[in-house]
C-alpha positions in Angstrom: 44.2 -2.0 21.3 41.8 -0.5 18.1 41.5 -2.3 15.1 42.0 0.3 12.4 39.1 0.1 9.6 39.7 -2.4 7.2 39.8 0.4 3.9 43.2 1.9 5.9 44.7 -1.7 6.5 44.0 -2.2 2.6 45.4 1.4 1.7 48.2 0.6 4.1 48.9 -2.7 2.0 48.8 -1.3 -1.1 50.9 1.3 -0.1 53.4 -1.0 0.9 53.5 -3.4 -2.2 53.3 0.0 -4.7 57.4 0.8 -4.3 58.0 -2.9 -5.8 55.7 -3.1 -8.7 56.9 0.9 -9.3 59.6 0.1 -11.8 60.8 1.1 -15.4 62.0 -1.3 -17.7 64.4 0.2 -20.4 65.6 -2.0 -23.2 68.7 -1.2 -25.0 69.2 -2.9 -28.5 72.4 -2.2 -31.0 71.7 -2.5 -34.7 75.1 -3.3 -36.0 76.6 -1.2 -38.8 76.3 -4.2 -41.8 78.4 -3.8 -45.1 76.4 -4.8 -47.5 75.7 -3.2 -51.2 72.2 -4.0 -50.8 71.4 -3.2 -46.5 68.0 -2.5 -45.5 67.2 -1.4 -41.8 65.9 -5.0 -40.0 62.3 -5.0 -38.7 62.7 -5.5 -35.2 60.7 -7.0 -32.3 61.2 -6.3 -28.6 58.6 -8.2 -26.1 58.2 -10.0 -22.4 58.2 -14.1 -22.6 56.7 -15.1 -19.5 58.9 -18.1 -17.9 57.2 -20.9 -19.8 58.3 -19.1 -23.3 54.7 -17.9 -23.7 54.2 -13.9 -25.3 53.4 -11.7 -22.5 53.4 -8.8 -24.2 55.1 -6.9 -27.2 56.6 -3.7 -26.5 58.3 -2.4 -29.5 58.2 -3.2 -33.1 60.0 -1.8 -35.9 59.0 -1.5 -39.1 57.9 0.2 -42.4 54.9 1.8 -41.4 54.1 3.7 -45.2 53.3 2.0 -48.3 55.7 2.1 -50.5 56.0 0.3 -54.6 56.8 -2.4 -52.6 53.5 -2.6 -50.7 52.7 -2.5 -47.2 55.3 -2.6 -44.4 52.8 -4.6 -42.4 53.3 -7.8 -44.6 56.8 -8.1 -44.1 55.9 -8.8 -40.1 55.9 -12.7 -40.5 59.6 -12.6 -41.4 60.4 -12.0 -37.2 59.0 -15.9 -37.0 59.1 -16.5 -33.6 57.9 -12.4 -32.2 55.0 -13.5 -35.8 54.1 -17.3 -34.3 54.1 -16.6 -30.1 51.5 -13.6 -30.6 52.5 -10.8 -33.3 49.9 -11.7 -35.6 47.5 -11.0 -32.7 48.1 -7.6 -32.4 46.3 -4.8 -34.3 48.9 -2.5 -35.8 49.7 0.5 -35.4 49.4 -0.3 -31.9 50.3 2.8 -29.5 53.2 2.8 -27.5 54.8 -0.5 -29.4 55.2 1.0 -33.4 58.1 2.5 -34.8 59.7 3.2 -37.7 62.6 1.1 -38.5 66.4 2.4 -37.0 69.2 2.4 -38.9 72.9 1.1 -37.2 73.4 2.5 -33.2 71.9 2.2 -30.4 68.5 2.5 -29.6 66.1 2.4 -26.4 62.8 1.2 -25.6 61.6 2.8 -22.4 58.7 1.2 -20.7 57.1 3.0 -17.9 56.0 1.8 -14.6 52.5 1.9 -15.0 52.2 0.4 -18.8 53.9 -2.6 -16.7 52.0 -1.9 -13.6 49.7 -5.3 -14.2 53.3 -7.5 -14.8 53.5 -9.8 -11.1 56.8 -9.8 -10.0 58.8 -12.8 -11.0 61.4 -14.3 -13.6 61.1 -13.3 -17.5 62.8 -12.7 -20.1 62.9 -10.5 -22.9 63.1 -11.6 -26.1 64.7 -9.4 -29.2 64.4 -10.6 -33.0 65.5 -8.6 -36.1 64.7 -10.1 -39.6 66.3 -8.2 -42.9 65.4 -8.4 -46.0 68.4 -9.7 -48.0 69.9 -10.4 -44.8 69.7 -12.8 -41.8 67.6 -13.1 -38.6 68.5 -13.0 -35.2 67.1 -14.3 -32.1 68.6 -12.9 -28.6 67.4 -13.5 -25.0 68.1 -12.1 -22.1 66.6 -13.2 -18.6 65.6 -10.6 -15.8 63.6 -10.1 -12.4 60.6 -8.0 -12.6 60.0 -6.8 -9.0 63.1 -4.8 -8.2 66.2 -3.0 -9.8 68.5 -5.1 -12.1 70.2 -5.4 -15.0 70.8 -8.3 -17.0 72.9 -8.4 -20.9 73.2 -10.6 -23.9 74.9 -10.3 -27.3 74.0 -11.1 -31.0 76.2 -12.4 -33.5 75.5 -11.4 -36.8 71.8 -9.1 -36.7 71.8 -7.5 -33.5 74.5 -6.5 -31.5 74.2 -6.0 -27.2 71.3 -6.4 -25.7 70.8 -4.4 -22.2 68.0 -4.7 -20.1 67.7 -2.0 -17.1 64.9 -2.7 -14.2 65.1 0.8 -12.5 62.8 2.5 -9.9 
């Protein structure tokens, strides 16, 4: 029998392994409509906590990107404590791909591709969504998935955030 050259078996592996790690991840986060005579849109955090509740990554925050009479959006960040202590004050924003402006009440999506995840091992996670408001409350809400293959997982918030949807999709 011939041994095929050792660059084709490792093509051949790759190949094989690609249709697993080739998945989307789509977040879908409700802002609930809050009656309040003072409501300001919530800054929002959406990122991956690997399984020991370590950051792995942010991929969306929401916030006020301008400066207003206020000042800058920016310093408001360390009100989403826990997205602030496990690694927001880390990252350098702007940051493409991850800022946004803040949403008012409805449903919104964060849509990561494939190959923005395409360094994420397969395996448990979770993703982890906080919204803080000024003259409001803040909201933690969790929701465990598989990274690997297609699946869908939910949670709910009570008071800050409404359903949480996560979507693993090929």
């Amino acid at each position: 029998m011939r041994k095929l050259p050792l660059v084709l078996t490792t093509a051949a592996m790759t190949a094989a392994a690609a249709p697993a790690m080739a998945n989307n991840l789509t977040v879908s986060v409700e802002l609930p409509r809050i009656a309040s005579a003072s409501y300001h849109r919530p800054y929002v955090a959406v990122w991956i906590e690997n399984p020991d509740q370590t950051m792995n990554r942010s991929l969306a925050v929401w916030y006020q990107q301008t400066r207003n009479a206020e000042g800058d959006g920016k310093d408001w960040l360390k009100d989403m404590r826990t997205w602030w202590r496990k690694g927001g004050r880390a990252i350098s924003l702007p940051a493409d791909g991850v800022s946004g402006p803040t949403k008012a009440p409805g449903r919104h999506t964060v849509s990561v591709s494939a190959s923005r995840l395409r360094n994420l091992p397969a395996g448990n996670y979770t993703i982890v969504v906080e919204a803080a408001r000024e003259l409001g409350g803040r909201e933690v809400v969790r929701v465990p998935f598989r990274w690997g293959g297609p699946t869908t997982a939910n949670a709910s918030g009570s008071s800050e955030l409404g359903a949480v949807r996560v979507a693993v999709t090929r």
